[in-house]
PDB file of N, CA, C, O and CB in Angstrom:
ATOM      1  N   UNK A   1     -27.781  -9.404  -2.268  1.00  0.00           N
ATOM      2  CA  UNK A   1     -26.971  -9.842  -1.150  1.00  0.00           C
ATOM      3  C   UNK A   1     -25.692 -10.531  -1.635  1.00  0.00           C
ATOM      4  O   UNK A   1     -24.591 -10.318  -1.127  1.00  0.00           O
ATOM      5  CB  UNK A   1     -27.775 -10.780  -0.254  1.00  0.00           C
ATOM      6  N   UNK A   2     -25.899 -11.320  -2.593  1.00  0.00           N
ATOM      7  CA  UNK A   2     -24.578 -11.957  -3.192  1.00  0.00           C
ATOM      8  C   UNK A   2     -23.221 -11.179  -3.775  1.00  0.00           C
ATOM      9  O   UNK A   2     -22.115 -11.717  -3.836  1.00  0.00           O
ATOM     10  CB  UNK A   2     -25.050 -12.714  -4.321  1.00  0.00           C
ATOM     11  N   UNK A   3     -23.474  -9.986  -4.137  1.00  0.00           N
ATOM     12  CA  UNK A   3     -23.250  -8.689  -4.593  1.00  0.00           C
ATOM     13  C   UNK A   3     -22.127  -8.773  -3.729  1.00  0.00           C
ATOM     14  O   UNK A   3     -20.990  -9.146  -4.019  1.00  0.00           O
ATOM     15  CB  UNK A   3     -24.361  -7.495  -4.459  1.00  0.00           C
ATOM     16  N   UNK A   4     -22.648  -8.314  -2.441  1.00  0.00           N
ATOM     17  CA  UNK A   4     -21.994  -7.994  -1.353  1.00  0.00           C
ATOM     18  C   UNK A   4     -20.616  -9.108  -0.538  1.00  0.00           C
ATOM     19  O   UNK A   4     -19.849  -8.959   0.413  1.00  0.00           O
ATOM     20  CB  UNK A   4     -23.224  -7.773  -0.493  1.00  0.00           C
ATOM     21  N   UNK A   5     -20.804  -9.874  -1.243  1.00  0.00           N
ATOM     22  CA  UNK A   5     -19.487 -11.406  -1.287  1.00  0.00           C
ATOM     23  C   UNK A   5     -18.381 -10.751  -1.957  1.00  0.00           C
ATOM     24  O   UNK A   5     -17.225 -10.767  -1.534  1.00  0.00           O
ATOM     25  CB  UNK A   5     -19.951 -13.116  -2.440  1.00  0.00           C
ATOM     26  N   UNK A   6     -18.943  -9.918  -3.488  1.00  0.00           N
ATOM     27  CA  UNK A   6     -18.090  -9.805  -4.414  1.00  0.00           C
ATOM     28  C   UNK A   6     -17.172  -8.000  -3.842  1.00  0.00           C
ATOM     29  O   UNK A   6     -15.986  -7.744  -3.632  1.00  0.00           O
ATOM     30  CB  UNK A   6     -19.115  -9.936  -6.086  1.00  0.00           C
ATOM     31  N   UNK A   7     -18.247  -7.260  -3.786  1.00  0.00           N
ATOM     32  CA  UNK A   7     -17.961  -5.680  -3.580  1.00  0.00           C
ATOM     33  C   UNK A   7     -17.221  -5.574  -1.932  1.00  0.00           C
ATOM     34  O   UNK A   7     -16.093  -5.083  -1.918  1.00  0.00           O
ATOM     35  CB  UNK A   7     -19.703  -4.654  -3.691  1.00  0.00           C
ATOM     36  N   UNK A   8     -17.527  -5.800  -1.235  1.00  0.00           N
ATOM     37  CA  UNK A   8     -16.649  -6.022  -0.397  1.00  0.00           C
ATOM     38  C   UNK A   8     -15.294  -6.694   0.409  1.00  0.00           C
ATOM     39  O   UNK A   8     -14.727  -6.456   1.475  1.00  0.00           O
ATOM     40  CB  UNK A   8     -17.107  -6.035  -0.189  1.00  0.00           C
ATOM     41  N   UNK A   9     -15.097  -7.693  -0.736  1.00  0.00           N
ATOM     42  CA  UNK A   9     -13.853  -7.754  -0.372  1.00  0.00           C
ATOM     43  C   UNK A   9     -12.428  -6.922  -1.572  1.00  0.00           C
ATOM     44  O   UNK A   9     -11.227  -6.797  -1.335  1.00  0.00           O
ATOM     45  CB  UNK A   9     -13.783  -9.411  -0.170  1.00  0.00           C
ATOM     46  N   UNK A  10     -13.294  -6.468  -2.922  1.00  0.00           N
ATOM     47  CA  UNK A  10     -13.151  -5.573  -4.001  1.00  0.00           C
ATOM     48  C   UNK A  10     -12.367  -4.680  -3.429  1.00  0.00           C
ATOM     49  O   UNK A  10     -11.143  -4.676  -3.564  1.00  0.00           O
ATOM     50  CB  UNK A  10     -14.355  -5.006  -4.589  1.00  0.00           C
ATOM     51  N   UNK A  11     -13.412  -3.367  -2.338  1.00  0.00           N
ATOM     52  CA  UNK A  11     -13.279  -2.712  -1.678  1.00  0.00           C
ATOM     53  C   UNK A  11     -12.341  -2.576  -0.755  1.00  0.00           C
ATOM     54  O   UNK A  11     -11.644  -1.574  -0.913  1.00  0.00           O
ATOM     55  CB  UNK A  11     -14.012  -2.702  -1.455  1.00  0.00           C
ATOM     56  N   UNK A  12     -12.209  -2.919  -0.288  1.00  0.00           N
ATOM     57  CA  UNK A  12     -10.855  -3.416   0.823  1.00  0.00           C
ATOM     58  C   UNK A  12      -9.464  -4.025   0.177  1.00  0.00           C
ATOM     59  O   UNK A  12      -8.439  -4.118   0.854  1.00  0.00           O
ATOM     60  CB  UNK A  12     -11.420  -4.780   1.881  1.00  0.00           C
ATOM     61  N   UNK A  13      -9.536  -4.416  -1.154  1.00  0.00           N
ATOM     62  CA  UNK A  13      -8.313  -4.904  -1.206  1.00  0.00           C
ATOM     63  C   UNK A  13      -7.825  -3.072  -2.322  1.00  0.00           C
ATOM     64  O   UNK A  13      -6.687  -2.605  -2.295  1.00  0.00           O
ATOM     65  CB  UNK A  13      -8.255  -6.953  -2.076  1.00  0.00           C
ATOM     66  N   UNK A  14      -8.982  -2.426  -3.123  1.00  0.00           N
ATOM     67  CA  UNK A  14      -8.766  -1.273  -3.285  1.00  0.00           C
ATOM     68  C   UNK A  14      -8.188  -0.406  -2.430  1.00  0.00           C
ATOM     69  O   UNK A  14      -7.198   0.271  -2.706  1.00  0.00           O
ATOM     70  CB  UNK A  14      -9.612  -0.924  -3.559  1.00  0.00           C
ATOM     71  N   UNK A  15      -8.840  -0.398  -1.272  1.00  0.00           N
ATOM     72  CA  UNK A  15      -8.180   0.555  -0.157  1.00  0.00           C
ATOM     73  C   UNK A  15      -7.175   0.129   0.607  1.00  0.00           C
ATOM     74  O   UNK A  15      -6.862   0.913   1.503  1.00  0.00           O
ATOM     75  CB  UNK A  15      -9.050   0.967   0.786  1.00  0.00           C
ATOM     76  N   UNK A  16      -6.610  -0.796   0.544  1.00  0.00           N
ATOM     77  CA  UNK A  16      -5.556  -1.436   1.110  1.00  0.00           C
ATOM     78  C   UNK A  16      -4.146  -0.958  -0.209  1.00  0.00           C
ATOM     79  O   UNK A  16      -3.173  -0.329   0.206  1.00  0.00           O
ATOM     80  CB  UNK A  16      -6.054  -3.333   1.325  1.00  0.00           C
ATOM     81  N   UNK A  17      -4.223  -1.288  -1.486  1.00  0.00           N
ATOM     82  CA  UNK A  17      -4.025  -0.998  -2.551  1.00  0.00           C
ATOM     83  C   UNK A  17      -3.483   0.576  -2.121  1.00  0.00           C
ATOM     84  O   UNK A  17      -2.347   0.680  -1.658  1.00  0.00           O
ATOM     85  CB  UNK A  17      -5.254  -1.298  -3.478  1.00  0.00           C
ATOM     86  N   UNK A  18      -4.123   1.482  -2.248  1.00  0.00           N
ATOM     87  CA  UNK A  18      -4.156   3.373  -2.115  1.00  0.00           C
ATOM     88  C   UNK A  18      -3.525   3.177  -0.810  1.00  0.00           C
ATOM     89  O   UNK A  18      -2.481   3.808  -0.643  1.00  0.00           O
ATOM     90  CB  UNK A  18      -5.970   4.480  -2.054  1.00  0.00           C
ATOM     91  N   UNK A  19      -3.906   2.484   0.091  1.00  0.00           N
ATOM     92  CA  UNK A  19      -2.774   3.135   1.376  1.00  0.00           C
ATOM     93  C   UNK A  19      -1.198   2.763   1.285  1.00  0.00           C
ATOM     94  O   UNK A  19      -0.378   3.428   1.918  1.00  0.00           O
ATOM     95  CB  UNK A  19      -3.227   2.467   2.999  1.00  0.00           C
ATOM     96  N   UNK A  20      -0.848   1.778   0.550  1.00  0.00           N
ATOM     97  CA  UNK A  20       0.316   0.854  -0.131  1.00  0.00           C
ATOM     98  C   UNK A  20       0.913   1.854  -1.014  1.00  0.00           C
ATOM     99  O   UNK A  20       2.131   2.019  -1.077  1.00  0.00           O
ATOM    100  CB  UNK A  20      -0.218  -0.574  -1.041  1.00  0.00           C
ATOM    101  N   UNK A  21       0.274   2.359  -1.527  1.00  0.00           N
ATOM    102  CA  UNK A  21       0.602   3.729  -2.421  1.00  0.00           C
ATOM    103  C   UNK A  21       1.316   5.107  -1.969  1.00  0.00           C
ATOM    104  O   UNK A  21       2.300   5.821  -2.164  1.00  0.00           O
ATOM    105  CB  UNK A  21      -0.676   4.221  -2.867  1.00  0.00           C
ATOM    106  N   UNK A  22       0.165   4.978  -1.252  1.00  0.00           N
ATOM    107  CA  UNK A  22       0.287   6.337  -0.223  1.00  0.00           C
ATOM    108  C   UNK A  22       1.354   5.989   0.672  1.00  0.00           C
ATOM    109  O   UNK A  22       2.082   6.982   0.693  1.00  0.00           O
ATOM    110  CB  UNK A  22      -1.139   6.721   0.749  1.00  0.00           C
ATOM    111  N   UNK A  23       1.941   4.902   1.591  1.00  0.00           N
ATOM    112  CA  UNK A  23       3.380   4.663   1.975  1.00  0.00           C
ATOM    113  C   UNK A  23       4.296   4.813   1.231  1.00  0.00           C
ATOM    114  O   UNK A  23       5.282   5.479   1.548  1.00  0.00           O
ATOM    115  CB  UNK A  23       3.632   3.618   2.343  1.00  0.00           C
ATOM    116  N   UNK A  24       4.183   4.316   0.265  1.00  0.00           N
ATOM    117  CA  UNK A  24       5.431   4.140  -0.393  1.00  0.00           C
ATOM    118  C   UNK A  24       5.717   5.755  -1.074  1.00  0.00           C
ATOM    119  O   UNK A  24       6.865   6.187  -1.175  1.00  0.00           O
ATOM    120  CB  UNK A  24       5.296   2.781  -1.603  1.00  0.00           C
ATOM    121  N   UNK A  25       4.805   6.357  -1.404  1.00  0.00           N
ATOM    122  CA  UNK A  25       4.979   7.952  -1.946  1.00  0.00           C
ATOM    123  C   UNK A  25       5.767   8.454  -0.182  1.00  0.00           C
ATOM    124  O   UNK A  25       6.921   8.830   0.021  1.00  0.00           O
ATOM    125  CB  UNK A  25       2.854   9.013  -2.526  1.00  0.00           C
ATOM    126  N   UNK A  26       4.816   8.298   0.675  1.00  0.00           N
ATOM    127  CA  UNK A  26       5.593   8.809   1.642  1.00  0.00           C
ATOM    128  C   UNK A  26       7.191   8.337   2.182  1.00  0.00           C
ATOM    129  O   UNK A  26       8.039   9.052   2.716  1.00  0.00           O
ATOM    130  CB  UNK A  26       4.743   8.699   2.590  1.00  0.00           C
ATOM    131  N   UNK A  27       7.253   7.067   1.884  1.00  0.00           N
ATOM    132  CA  UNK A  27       8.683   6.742   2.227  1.00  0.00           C
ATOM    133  C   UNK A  27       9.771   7.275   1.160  1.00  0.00           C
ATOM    134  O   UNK A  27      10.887   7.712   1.442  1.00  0.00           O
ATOM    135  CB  UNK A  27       8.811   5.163   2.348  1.00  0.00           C
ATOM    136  N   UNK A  28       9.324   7.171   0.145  1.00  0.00           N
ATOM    137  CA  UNK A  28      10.488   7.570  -1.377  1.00  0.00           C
ATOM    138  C   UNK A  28      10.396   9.468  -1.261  1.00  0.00           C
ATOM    139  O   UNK A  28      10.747  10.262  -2.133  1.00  0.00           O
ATOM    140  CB  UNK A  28       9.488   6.767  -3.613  1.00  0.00           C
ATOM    141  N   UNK A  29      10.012   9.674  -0.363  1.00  0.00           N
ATOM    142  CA  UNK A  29      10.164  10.750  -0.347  1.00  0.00           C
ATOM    143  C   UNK A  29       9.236  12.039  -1.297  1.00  0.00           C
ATOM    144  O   UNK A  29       9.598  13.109  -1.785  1.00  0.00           O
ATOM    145  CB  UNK A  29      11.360  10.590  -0.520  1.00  0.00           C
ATOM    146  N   UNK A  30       8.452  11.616  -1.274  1.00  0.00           N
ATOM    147  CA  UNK A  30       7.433  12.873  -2.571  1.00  0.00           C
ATOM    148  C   UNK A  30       6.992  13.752  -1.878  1.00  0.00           C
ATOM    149  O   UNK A  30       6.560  14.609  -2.649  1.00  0.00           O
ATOM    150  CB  UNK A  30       5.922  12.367  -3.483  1.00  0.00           C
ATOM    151  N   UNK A  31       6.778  14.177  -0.443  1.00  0.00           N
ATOM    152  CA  UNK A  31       6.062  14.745  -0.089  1.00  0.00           C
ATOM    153  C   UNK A  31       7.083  15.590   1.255  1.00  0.00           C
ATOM    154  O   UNK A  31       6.506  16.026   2.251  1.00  0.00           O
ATOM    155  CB  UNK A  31       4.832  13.840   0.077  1.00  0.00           C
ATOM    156  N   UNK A  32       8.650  15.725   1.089  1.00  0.00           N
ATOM    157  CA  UNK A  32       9.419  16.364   1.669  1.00  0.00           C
ATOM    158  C   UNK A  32       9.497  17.784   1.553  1.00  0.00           C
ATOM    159  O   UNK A  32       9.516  18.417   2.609  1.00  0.00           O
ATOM    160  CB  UNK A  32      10.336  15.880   1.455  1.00  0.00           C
ATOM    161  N   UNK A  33       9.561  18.575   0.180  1.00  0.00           N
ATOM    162  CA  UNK A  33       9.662  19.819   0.385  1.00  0.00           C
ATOM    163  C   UNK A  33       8.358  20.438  -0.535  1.00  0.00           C
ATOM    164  O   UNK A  33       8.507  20.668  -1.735  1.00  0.00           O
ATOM    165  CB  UNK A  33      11.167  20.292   0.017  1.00  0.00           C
ATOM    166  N   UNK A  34       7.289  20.638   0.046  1.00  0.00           N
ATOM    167  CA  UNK A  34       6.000  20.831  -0.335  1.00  0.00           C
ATOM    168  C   UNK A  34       6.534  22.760  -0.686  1.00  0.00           C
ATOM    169  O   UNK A  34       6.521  23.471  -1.690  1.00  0.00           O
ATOM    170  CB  UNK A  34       4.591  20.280   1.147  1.00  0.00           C
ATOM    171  N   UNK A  35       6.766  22.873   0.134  1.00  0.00           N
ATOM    172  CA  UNK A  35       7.016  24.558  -0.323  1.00  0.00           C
ATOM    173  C   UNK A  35       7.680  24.822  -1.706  1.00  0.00           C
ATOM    174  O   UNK A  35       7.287  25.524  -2.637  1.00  0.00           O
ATOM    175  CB  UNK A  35       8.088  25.348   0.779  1.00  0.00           C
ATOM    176  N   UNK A  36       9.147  23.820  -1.533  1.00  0.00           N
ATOM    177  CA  UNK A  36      10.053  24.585  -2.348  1.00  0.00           C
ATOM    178  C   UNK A  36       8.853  24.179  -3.769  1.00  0.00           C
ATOM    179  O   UNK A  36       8.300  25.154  -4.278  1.00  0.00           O
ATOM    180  CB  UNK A  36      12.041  23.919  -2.364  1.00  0.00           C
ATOM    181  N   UNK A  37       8.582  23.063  -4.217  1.00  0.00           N
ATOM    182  CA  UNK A  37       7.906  23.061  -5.218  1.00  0.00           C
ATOM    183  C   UNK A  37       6.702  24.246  -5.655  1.00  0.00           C
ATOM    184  O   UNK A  37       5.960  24.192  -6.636  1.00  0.00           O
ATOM    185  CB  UNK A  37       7.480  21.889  -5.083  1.00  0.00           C
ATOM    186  N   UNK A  38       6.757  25.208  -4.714  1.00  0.00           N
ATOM    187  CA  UNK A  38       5.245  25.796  -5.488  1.00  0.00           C
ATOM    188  C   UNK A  38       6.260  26.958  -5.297  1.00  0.00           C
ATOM    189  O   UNK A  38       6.105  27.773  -6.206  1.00  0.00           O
ATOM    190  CB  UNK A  38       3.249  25.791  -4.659  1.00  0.00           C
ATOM    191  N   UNK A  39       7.148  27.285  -4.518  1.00  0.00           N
ATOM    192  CA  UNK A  39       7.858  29.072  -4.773  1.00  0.00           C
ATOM    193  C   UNK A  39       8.913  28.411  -6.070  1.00  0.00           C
ATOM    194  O   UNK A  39       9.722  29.283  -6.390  1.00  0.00           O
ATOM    195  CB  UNK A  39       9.139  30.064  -2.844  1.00  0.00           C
ATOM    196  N   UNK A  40       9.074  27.325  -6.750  1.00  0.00           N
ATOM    197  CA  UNK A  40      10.204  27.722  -7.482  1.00  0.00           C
ATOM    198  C   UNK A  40       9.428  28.041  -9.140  1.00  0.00           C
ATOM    199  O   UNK A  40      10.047  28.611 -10.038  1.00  0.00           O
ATOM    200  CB  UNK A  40      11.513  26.353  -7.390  1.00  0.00           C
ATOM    201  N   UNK A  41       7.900  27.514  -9.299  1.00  0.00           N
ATOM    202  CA  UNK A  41       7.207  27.987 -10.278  1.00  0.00           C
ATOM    203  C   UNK A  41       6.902  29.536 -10.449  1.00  0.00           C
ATOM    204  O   UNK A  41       6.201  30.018 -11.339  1.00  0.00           O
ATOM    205  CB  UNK A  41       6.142  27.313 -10.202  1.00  0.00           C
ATOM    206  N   UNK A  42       7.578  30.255  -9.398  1.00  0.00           N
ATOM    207  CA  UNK A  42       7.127  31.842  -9.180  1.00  0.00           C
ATOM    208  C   UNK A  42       8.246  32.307 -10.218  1.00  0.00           C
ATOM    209  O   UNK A  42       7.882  33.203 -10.980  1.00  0.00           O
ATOM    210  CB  UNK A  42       7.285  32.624  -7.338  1.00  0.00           C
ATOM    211  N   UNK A  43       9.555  31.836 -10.368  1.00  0.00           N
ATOM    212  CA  UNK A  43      10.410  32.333 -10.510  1.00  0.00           C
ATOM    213  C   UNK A  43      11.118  31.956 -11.565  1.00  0.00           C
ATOM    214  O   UNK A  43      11.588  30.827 -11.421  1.00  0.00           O
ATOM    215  CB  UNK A  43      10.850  32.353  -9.626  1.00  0.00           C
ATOM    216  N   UNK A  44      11.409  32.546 -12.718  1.00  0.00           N
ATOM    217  CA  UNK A  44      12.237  32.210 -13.634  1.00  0.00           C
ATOM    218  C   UNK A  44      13.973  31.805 -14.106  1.00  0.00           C
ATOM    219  O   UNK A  44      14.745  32.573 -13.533  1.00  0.00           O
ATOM    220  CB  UNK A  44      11.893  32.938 -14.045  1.00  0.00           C
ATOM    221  N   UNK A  45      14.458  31.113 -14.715  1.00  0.00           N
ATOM    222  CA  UNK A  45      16.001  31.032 -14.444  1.00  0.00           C
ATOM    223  C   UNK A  45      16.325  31.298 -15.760  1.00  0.00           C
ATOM    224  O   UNK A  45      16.205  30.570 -16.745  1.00  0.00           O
ATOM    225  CB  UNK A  45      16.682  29.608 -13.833  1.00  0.00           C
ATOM    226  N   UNK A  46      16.934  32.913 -15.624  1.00  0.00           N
ATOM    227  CA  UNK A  46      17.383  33.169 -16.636  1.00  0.00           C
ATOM    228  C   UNK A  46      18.596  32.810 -16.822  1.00  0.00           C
ATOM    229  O   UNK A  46      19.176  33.160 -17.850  1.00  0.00           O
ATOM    230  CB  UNK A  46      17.222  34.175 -16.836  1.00  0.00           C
ATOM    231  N   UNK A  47      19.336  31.901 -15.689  1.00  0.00           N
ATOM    232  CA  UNK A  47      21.438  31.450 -16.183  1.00  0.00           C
ATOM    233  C   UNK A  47      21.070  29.995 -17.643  1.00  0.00           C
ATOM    234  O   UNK A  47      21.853  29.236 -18.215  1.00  0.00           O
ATOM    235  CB  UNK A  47      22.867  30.085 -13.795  1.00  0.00           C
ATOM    236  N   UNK A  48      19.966  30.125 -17.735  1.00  0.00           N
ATOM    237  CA  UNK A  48      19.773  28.865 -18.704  1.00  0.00           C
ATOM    238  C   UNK A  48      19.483  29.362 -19.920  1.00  0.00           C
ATOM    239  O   UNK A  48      19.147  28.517 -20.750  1.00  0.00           O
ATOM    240  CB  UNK A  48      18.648  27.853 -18.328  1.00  0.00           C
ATOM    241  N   UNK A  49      19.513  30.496 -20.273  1.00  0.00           N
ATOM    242  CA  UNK A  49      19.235  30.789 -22.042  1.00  0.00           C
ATOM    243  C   UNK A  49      20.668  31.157 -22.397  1.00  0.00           C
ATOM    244  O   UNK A  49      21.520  31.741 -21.728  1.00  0.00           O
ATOM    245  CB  UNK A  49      17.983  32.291 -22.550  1.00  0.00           C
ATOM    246  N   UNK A  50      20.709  30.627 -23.709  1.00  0.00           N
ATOM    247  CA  UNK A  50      21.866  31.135 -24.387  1.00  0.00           C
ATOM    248  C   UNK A  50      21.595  32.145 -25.368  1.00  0.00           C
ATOM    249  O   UNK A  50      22.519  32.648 -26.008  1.00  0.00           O
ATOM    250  CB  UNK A  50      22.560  30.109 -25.003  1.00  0.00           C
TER     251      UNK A  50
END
């Protein structure tokens, strides 16, 4: 039972922690162009070799 003094407030300041995270990824912008990031790995840029 004493356990439960310690792990629960642990818990909550963890998940409070990850959602603090998870705002701030969403405000700085990481999660704006979900597409362009996965079609531009399709495609190679050849104007960059010399």
């Amino acid at each position: 039972m004493i356990g439960l003094l310690y792990t629960i407030p642990i818990a909550l300041f963890m998940g409070l922690l990850g959602l603090g995270a998870f705002l701030w990824a969403l405000r700085s912008g990481q999660y704006d162009d979900l597409d362009g990031a996965a079609a531009r790995i399709l495609f190679d840029d050849q104007g960059d070799e010399k």
